[in-house]
C-alpha positions as CSV (number, residue, x, y, z in Angstrom):
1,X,-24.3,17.6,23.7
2,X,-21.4,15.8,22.0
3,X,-19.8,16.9,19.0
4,X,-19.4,14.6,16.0
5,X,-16.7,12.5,15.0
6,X,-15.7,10.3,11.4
7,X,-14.3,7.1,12.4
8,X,-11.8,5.6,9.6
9,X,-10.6,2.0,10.7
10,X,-7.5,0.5,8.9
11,X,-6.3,-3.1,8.3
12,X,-3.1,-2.1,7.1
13,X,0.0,-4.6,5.9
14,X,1.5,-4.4,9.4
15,X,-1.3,-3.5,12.0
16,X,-5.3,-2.1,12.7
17,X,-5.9,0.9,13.7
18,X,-8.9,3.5,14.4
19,X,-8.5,6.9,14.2
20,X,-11.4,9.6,14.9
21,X,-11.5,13.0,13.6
22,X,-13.6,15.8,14.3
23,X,-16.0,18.1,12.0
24,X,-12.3,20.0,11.7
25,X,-10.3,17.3,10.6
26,X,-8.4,17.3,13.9
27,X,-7.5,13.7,15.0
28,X,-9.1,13.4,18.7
29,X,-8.2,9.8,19.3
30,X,-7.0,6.9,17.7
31,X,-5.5,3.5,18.8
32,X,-3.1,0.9,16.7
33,X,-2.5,-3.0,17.3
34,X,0.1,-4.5,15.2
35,X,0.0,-7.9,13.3
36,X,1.7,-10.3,11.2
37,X,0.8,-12.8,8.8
38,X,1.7,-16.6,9.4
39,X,3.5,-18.6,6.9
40,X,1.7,-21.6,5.4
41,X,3.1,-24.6,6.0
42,X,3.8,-26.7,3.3
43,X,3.6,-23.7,0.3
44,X,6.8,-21.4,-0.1
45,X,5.9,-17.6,0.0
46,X,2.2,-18.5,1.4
47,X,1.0,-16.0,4.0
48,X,-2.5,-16.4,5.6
49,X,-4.6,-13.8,7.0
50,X,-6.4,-14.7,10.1
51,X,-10.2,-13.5,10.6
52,X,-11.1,-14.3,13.9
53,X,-7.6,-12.7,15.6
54,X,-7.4,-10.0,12.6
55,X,-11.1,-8.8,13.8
56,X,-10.2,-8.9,18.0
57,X,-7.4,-6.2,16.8
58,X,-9.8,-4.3,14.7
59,X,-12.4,-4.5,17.9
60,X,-9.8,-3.6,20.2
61,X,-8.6,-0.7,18.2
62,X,-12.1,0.7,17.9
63,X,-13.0,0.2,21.5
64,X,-9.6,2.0,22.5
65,X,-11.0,5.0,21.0
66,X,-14.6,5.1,21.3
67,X,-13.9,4.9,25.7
68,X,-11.7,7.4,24.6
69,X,-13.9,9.9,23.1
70,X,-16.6,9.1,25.3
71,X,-18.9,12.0,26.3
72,X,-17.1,14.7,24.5
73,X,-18.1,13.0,20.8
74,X,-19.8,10.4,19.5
75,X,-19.2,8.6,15.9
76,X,-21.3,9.7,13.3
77,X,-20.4,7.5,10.5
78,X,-17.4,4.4,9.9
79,X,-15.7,4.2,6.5
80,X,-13.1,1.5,6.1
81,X,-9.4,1.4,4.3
82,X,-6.6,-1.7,3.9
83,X,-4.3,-2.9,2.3
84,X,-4.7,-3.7,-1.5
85,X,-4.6,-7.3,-2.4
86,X,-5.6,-9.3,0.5
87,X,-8.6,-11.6,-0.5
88,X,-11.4,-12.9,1.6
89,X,-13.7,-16.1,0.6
90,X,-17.0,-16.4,2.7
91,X,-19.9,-19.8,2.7
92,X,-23.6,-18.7,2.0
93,X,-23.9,-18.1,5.9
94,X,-21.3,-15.3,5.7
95,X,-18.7,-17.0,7.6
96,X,-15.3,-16.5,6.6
97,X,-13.5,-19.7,4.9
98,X,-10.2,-18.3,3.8
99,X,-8.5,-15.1,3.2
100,X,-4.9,-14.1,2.7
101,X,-2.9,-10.7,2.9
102,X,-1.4,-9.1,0.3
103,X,2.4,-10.3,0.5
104,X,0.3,-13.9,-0.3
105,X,3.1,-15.6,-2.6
106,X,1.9,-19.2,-3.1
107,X,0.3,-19.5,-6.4
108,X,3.6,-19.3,-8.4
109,X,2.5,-22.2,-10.3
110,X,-1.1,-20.9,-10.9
111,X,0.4,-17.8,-12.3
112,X,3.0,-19.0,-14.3
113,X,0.2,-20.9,-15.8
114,X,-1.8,-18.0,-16.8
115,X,1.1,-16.6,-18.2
116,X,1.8,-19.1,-20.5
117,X,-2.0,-19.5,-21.0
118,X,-1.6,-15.8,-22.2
119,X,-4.2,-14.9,-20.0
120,X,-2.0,-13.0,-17.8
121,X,-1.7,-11.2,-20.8
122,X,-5.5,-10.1,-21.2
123,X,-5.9,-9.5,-17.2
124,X,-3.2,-6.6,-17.4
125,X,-4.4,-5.2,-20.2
126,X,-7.9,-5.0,-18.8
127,X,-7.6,-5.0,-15.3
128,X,-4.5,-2.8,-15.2
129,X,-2.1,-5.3,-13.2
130,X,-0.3,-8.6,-13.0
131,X,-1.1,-12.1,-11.8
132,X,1.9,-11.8,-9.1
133,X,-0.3,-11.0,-5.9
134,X,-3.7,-10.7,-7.4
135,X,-7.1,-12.6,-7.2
136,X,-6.7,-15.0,-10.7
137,X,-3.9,-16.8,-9.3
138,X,-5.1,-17.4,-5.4
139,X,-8.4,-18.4,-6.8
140,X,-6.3,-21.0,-9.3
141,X,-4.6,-21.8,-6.6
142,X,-7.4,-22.7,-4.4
143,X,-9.3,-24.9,-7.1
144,X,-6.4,-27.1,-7.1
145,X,-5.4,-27.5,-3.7
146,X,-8.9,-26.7,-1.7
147,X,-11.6,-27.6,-4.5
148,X,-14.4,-27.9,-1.6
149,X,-13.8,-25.0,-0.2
150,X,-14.0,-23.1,-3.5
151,X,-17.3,-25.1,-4.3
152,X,-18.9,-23.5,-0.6
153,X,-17.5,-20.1,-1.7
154,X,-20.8,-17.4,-1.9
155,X,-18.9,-14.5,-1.3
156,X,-15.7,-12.7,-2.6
157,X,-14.8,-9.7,-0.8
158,X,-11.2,-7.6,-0.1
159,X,-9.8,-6.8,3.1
160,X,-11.7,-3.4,3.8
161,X,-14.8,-4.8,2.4
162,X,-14.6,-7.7,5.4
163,X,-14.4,-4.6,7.7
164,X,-17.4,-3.2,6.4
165,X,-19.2,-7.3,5.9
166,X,-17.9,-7.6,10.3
167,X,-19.8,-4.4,10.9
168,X,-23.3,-4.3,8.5
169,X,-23.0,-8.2,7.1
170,X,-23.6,-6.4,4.2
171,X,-21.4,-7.4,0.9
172,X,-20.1,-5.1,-1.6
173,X,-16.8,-3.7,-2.7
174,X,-15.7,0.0,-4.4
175,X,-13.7,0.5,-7.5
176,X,-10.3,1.0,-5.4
177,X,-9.9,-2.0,-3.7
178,X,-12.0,-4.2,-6.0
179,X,-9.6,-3.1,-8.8
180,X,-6.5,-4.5,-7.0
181,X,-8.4,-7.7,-7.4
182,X,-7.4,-7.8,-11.1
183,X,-10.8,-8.8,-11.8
184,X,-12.0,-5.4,-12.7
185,X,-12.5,-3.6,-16.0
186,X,-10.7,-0.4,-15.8
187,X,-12.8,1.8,-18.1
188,X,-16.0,0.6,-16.4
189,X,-15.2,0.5,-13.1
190,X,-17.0,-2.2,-12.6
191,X,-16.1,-6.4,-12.2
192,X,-15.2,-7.6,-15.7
193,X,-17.7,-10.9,-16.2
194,X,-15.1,-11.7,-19.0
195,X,-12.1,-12.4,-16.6
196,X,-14.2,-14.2,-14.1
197,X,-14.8,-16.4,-16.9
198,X,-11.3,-16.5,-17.7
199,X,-10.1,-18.1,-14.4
200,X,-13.2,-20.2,-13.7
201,X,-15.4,-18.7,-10.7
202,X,-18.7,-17.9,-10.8
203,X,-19.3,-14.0,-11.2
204,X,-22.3,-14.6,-9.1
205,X,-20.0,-14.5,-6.0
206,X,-18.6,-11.1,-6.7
207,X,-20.4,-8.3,-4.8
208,X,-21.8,-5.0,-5.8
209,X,-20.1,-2.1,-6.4
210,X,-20.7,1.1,-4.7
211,X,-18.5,4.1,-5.0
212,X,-16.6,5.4,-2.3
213,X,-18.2,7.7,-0.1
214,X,-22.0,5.8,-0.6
215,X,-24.0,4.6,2.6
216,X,-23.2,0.5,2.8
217,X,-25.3,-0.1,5.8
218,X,-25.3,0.4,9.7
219,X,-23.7,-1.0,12.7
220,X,-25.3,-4.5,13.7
221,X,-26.1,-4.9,17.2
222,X,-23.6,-8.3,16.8
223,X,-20.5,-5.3,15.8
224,X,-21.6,-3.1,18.2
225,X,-21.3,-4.9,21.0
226,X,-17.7,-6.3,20.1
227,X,-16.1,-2.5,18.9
228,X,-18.3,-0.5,21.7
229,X,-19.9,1.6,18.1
230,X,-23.3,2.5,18.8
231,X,-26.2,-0.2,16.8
232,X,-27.2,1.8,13.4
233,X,-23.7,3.6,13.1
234,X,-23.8,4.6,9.2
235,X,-20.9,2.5,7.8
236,X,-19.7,4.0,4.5
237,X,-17.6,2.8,1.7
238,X,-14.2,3.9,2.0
239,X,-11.0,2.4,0.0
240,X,-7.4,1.0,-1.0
241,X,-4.9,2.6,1.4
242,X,-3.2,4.1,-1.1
243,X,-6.1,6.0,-3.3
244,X,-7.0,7.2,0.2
245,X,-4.5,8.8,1.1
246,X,-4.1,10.5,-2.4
247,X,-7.6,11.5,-1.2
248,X,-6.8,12.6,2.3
249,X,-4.9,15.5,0.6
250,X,-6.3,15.7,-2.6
251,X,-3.5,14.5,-5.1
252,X,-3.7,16.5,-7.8
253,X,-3.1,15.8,-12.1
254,X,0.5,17.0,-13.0
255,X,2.0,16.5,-9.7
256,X,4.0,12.9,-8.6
257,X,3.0,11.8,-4.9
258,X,5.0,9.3,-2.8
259,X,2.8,7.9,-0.4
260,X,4.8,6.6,2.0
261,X,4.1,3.6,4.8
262,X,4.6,-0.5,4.7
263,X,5.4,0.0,1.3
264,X,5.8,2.9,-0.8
265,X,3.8,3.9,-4.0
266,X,5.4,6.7,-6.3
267,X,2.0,7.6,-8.3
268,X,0.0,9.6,-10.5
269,X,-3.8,10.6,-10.9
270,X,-5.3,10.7,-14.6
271,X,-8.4,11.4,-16.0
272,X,-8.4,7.7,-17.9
273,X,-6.8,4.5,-17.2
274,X,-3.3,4.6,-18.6
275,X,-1.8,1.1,-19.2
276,X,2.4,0.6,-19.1
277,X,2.9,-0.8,-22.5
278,X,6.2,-2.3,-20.9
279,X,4.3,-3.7,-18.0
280,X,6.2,-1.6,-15.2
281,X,3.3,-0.1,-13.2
282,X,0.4,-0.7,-12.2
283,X,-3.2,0.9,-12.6
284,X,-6.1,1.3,-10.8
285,X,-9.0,2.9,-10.2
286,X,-9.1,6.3,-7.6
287,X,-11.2,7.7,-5.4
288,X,-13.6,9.9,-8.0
289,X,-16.2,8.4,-10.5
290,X,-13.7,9.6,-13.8
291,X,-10.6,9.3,-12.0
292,X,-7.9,6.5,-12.4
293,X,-4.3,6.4,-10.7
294,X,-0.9,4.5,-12.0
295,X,1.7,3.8,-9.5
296,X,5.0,1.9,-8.9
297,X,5.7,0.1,-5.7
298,X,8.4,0.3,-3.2
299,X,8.4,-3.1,-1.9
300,X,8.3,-2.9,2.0
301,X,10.5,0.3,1.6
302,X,8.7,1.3,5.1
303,X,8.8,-1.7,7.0
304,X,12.8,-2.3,6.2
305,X,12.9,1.0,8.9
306,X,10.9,-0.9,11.3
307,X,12.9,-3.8,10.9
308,X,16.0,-2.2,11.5
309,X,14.3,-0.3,14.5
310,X,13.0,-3.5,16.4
311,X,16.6,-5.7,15.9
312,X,19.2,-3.0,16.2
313,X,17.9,0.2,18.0
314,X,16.2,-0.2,21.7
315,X,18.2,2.4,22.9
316,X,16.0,4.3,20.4
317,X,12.8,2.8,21.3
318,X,13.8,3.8,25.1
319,X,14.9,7.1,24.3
320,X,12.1,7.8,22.5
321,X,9.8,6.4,25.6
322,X,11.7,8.8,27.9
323,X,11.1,11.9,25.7
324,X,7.9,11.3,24.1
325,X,9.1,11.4,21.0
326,X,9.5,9.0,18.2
327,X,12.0,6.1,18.0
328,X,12.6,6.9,13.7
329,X,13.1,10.4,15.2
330,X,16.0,9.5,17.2
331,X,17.3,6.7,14.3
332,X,16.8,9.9,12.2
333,X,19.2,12.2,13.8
334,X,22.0,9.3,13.8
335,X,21.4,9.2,10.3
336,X,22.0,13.1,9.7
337,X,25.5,12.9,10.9
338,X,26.3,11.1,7.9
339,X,26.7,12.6,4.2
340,X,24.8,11.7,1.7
341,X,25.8,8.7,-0.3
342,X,25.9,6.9,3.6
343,X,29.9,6.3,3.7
344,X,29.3,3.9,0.9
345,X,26.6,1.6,2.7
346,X,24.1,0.1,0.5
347,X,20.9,-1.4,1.6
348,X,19.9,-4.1,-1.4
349,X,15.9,-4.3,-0.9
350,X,13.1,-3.5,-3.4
351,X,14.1,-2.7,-6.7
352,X,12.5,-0.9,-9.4
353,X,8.8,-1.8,-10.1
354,X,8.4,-4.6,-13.1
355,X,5.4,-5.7,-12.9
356,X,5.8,-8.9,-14.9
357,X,9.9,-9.6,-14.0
358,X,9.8,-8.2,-10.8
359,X,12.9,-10.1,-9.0
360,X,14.5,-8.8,-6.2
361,X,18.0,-9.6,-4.8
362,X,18.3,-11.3,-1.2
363,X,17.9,-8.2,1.5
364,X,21.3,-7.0,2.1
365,X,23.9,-4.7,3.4
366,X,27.3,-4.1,1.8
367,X,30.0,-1.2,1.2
368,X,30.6,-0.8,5.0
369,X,33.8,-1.0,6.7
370,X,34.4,-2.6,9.7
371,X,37.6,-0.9,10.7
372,X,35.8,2.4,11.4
373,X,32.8,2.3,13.3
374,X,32.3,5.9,12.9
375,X,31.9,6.4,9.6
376,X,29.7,2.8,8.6
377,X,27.7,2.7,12.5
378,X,23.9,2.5,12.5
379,X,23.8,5.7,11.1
380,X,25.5,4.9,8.2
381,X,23.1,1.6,7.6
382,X,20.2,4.0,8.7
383,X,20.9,6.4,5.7
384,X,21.6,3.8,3.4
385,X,17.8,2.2,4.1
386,X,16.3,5.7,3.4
387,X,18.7,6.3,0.3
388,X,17.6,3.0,-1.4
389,X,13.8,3.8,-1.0
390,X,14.4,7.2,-2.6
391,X,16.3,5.5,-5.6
392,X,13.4,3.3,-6.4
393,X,11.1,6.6,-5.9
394,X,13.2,8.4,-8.4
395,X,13.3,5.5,-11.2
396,X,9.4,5.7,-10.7
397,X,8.8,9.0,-11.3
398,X,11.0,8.8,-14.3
399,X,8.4,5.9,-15.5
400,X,5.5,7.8,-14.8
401,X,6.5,11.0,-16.4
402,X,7.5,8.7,-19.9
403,X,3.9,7.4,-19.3
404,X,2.4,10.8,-18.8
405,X,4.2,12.3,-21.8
406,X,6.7,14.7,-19.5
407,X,3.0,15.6,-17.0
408,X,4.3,13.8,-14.0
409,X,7.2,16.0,-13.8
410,X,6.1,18.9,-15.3
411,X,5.7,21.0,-12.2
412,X,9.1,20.1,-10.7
413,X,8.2,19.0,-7.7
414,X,6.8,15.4,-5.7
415,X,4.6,15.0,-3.0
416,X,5.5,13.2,-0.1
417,X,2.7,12.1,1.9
418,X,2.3,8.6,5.0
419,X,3.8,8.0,7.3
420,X,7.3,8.2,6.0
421,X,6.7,12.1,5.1
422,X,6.6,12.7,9.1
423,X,10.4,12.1,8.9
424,X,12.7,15.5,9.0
425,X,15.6,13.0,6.4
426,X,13.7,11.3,4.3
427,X,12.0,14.1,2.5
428,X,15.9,15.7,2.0
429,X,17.1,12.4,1.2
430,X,14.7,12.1,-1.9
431,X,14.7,15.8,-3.2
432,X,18.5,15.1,-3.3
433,X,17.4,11.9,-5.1
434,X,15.3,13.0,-7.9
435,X,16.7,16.5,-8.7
436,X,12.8,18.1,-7.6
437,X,11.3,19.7,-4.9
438,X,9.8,17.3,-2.1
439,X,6.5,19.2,-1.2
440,X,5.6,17.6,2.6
441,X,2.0,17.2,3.6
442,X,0.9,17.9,7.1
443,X,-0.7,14.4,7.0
444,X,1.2,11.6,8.2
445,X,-2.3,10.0,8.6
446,X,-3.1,10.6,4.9
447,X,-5.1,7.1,4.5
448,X,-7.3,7.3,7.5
449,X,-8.2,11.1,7.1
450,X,-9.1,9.8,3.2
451,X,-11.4,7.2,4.7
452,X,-12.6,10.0,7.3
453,X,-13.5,12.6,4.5
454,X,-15.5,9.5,2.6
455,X,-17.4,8.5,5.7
456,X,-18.1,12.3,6.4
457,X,-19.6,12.2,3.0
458,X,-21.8,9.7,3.3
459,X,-23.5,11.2,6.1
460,X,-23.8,14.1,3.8
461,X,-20.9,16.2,5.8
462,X,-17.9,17.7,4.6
463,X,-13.7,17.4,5.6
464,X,-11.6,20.0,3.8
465,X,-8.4,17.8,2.6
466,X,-5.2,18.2,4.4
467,X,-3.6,19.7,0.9
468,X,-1.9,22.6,2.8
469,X,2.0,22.2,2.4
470,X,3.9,21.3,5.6
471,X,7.4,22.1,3.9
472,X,9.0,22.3,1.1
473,X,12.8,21.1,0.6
474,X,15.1,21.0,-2.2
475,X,18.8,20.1,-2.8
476,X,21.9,21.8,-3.3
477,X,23.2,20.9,-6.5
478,X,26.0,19.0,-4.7
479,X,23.9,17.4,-2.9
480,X,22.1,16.4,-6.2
481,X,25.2,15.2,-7.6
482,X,26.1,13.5,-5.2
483,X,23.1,11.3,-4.9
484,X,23.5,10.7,-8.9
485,X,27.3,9.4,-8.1
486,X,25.9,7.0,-5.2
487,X,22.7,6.0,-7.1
488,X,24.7,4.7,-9.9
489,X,26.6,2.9,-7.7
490,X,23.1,1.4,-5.7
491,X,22.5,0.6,-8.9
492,X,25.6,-1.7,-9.7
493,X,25.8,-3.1,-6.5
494,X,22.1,-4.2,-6.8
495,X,22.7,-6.1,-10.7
496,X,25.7,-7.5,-9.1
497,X,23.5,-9.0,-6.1
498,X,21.1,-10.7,-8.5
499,X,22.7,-14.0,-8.6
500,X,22.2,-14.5,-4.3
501,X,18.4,-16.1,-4.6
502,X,20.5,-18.6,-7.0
503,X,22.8,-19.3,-4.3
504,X,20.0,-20.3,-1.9
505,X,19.8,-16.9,0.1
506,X,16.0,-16.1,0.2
507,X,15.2,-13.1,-2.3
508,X,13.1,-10.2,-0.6
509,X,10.4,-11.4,-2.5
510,X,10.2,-12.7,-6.1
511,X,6.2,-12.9,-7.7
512,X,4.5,-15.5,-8.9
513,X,4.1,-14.9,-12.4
514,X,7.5,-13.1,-12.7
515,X,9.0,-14.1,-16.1
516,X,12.7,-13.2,-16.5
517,X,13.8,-9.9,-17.5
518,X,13.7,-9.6,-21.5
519,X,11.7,-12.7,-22.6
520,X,8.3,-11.0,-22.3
521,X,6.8,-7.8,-24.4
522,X,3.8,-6.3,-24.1
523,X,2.3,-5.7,-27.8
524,X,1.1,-2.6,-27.1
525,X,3.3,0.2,-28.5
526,X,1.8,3.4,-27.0
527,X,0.2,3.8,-23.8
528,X,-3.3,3.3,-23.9
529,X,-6.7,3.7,-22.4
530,X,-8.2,0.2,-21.3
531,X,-11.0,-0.8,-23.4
């Protein structure tokens, strides 16, 4: 007899993975290929998503760990998470005709368009998000440079959804995901006709909605024998990465969690769809019939680590080989030898979350000094990446608890979930950040478990959430004061910086659609429920 296991499978910004947990929630095996997105030629900030080599990884990953688990389990259900964003178009046979990931950039035109058009307008207050990296501007885009292809189109799915399309060849989406299309209506969970209209696609093409955790269909024998899943495998509706992982540990009202990975999102859960009258955040739908979430976005807060891991530290990587440990473990413990405020390095990357004048500087270091090695090393530069996520963090949470009406921060204290959260720095770096106590989950694999408690449930079986607290750290009140002293001066570096793009030094990413700060107001003047 074998026991049981909940497959979740991942097409995440930077890789796909498969993970298997048990009737527990222990994670028995799991298996991760890593991927990047190609640049499209002839279109500035244009990144393509590639189906046929994005679905060998995701086969690969799933084979990895169902020869892994073989004879001591066997799956009993699939549910799917991804990135949000990412867009897939598919002809009337199902094939796939064009998708793109969710850094896609190349329909500045198209949304600078809607925004004069003022539709941009009625899409956030709606849908709950800008045109920047969202559905009405790709599919704008695609009229006017790939009309044909638009005309074949039968089918408009998300990423996870084209997981669970490979697997059944079923179509359908669920309100997380479908609602970072910015083609849904908040308040009804649902796709809003209206804003189909709007941007001039045929609602006919957008697929049923099924809420997380529902049965979507089975394994074909087509998937099965590419991933190794047995034919029939119950594939389940799972979610956006993020609202997954809020799931994983079940996020509660009252409390601010970072979930932290590629990117990071400082966020909230509410009982109704709160807007941003000043068009900072962004809002979604969650996991839970009833249930909305509002978030800010660290922009690539989590891949700037990897970055700096892959072109400055092998001898991390190796060390971390040698010792089975982790190379952002090693990186870590160089970091620790230096004080907060990082010797006065500062790492320029994402800034603050505006949703509709979101321009960020052109990645940089400054503030270190080259005469002393010792004080402004790697560790310094380390430090200074995990100090400048934590600073955008904190101005989140200060949004969201002006949104909330003081709830956010009520309780005093932030989650810290992802990836990131497995760190023993980061967590102290951003209670000495914000001034609260960082409360650390025990789930590093807070998405996947999420999409392993949905497909649990739609075999009608149950995974506790992982809401247990790992640790809990807060700051010294020097500490915190010195993290106010360095913040400010983050902050000063980073207006300072804003004039690089102009100099022809490529910005970390600007979004289409981004008007310049102060020329746009939302007319909103309270935060609202979308009607």
């Amino acid at each position: 007899m074998t026991e049981p296991v909940f497959l979740a499978i991942d097409a995440g910004t930077g890789s796909a993975r498969a993970l298997a947990f048990d009737a527990d929630g222990r994670l028995v095996a799991q298996s991760q290929y890593e991927w990047a997105h190609a640049a499209v030629d002839g279109h500035p900030g244009g990144t393509a998503f590639d189906t046929e080599q994005g679905w060998i990884a995701v086969s690969a990953a799933i084979r990895d760990v169902t020869r892994a688990i073989a004879g001591d389990y066997s799956v009993a259900s699939v549910a799917a998470s991804s990135m949000r964003e990412g867009l897939v178009l598919y002809d009337s046979s199902g094939a796939e005709l064009w998708a793109c990931p969710n850094t896609d950039g190349r329909a500045r035109r198209e949304a600078d368009e809607l925004l004069a058009e003022g539709t941009a307008d009625e899409i956030y207050r709606v849908a709950g998000d800008w045109v920047s990296i969202t559905a009405p501007a790709r599919i704008r885009w695609i009229a006017r440079h790939e009309p044909e292809l638009l005309a074949r189109t039968a089918h408009l799915g998300m990423l996870s959804d084209w997981v669970v399309t490979r697997l059944t060849g079923e179509f359908s989406t669920e309100p997380t995901c479908g609602s970072s299309s910015a083609l849904f209506d908040l308040s009804k969970r649902d796709w809003s006709r209206t804003l189909a209209e709007l941007i001039g696609i045929d609602a006919g093409i957008l697929p049923t909605v099924a809420e997380c955790g529902e049965r979507i269909g089975s394994v074909t024998p087509v998937a099965a024998a590419s991933t190794g899943l047995p034919v029939g495998t119950p594939v389940i509706a799972g979610g956006a990465d993020t609202q997954l992982a809020l799931h994983g540990i079940s996020a509660q009202q009252g409390r601010p969690t970072i979930v932290g990975g590629t990117f990071w999102q400082t966020t909230s859960v509410s009982d109704r769809p709160l807007i941003d009258p000043e068009r900072r955040l962004r809002t979604l739908c969650h996991v839970e019939p009833g249930t909305w979430m509002i978030e800010g976005i660290g922009f690539l807060s989590g891949l700037a680590m990897r970055w700096f891991r892959d072109a400055f530290c092998p001898d991390a990587v190796a060390s971390a080989r040698a010792t089975d440990a982790s190379a952002f473990a090693v990186m870590e413990e160089w970091a620790a030898q230096v004080p907060p405020g990082a010797n006065g390095v500062l790492a320029l990357l994402s800034d603050t979350m505006q949703a509709d004048a979101w321009h960020h500087t052109a990645p940089t270091f400054t503030g270190f000094d080259i005469t002393d090695q010792g004080a402004t090393g790697r560790g310094a530069f380390i430090r200074s990446i995990e100090e400048a996520a934590a600073y955008v963090a904190r101005d989140h949470i200060r949004i969201l608890a002006e949104i909330t009406s003081g709830a956010a921060t009520a309780t005093g204290e932030v989650t810290f979930t992802g990836g990131s959260s497995s760190g023993k720095l980061w967590p102290e770096v951003i209670a000495g950040a914000t001034g609260l106590q960082v409360r650390v989950t025990p789930a590093p694999e807070a998405t996947s478990y999420g999409a392993a408690r949905l497909a649990a449930k739609g075999v009608g079986a149950e995974l506790a959430p992982m809401s247990s607290t790992e640790r809990t750290i807060a700051a010294s009140e020097y500490d915190i004061a010195q993290y106010k002293r360095a913040s400010a001066r983050w902050r000063r570096a980073y207006e300072g910086s804003r004039g690089l793009p102009a100099a022809g030094i490529n910005p970390l990413f600007v979004p289409p659609g981004a008007a310049r700060r102060g020329t746009t107001h939302f007319t909103t003047p309270t935060v609202s429920a979308s009607r």
